[in-house]
N, CA, C and O of each residue as an XYZ file, in Angstrom:
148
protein
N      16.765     26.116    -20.644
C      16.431     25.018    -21.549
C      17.310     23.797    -21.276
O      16.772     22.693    -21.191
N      18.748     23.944    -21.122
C      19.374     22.730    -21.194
C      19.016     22.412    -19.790
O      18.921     21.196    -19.630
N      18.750     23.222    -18.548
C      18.322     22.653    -17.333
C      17.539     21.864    -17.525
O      17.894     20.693    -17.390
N      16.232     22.138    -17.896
C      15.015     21.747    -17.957
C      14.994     19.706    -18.601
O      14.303     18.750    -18.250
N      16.173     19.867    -19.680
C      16.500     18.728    -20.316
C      17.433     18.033    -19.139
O      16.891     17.100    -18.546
N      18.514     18.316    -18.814
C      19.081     17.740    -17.762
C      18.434     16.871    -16.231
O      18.486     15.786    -15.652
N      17.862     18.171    -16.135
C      16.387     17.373    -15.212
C      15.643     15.934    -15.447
O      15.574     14.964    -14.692
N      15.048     16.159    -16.914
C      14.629     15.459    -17.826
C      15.163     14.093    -17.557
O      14.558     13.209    -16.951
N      16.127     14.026    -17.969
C      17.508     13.027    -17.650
C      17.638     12.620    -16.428
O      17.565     11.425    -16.142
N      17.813     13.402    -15.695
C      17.840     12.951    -14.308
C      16.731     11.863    -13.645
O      16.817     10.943    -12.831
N      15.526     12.535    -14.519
C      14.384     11.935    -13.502
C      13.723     10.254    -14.326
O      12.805      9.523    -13.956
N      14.679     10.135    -15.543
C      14.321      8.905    -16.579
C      15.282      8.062    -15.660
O      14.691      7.198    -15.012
N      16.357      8.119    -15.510
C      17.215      7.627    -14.849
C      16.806      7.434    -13.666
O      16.292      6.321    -13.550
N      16.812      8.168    -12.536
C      16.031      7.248    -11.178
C      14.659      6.354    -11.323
O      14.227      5.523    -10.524
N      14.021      6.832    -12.763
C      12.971      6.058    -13.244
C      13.427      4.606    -13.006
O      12.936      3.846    -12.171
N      14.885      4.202    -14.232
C      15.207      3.425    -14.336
C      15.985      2.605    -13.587
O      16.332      1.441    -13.789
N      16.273      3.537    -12.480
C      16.985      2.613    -11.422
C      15.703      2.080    -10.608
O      15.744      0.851    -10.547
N      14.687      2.572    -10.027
C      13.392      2.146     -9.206
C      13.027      1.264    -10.123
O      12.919      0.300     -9.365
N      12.702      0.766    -11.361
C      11.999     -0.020    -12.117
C      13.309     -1.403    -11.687
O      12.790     -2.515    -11.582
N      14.756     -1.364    -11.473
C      15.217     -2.364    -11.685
C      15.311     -2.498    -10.335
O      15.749     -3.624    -10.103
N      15.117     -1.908     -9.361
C      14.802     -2.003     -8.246
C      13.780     -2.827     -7.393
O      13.967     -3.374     -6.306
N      12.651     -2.776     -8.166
C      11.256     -3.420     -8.244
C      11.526     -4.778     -8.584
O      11.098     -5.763     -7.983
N      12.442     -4.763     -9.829
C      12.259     -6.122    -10.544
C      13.474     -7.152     -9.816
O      13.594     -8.374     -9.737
N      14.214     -6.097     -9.382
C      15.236     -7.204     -8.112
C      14.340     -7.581     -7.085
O      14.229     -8.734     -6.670
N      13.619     -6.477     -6.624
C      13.017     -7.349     -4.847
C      11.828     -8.543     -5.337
O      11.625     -9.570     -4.689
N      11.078     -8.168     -6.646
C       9.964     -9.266     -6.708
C      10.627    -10.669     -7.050
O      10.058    -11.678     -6.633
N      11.760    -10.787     -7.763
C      12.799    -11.712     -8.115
C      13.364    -12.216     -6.962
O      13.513    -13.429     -6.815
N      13.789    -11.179     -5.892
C      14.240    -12.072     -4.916
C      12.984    -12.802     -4.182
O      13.157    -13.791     -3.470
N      11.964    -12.343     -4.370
C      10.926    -12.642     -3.573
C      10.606    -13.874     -3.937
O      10.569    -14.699     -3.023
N      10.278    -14.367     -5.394
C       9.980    -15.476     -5.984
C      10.849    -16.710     -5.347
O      10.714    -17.891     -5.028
N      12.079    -15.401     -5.376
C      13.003    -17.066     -5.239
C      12.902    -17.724     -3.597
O      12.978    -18.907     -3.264
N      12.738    -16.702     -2.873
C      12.503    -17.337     -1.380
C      11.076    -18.293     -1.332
O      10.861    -19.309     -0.672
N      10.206    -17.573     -2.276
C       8.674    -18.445     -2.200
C       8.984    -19.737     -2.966
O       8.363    -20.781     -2.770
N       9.946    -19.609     -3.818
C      10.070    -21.270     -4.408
C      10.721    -22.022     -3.425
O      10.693    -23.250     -3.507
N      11.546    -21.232     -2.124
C      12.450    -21.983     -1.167
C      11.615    -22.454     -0.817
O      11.082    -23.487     -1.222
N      11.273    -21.616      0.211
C       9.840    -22.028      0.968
C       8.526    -22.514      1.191
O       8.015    -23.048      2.176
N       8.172    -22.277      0.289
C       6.743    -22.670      0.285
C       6.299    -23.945     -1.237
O       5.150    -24.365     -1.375
């Protein structure tokens, strides 16, 4: 049981690192397209 929860945890968390992950590269992305284009 507490595995199962730990897991749990584990996998909200890389959730939440890939989601801020996402929201860094489209952010950096914007900002080169406002350089550039």
């Amino acid at each position: 049981m507490i595995y199962i929860l730990h897991s749990e945890k584990l996998e909200s968390f890389h959730l939440c690192l890939l989601l801020k992950a996402i929201l860094c590269i489209s952010y950096n992305s914007q900002l080169w397209q406002n350089k550039y284009f």
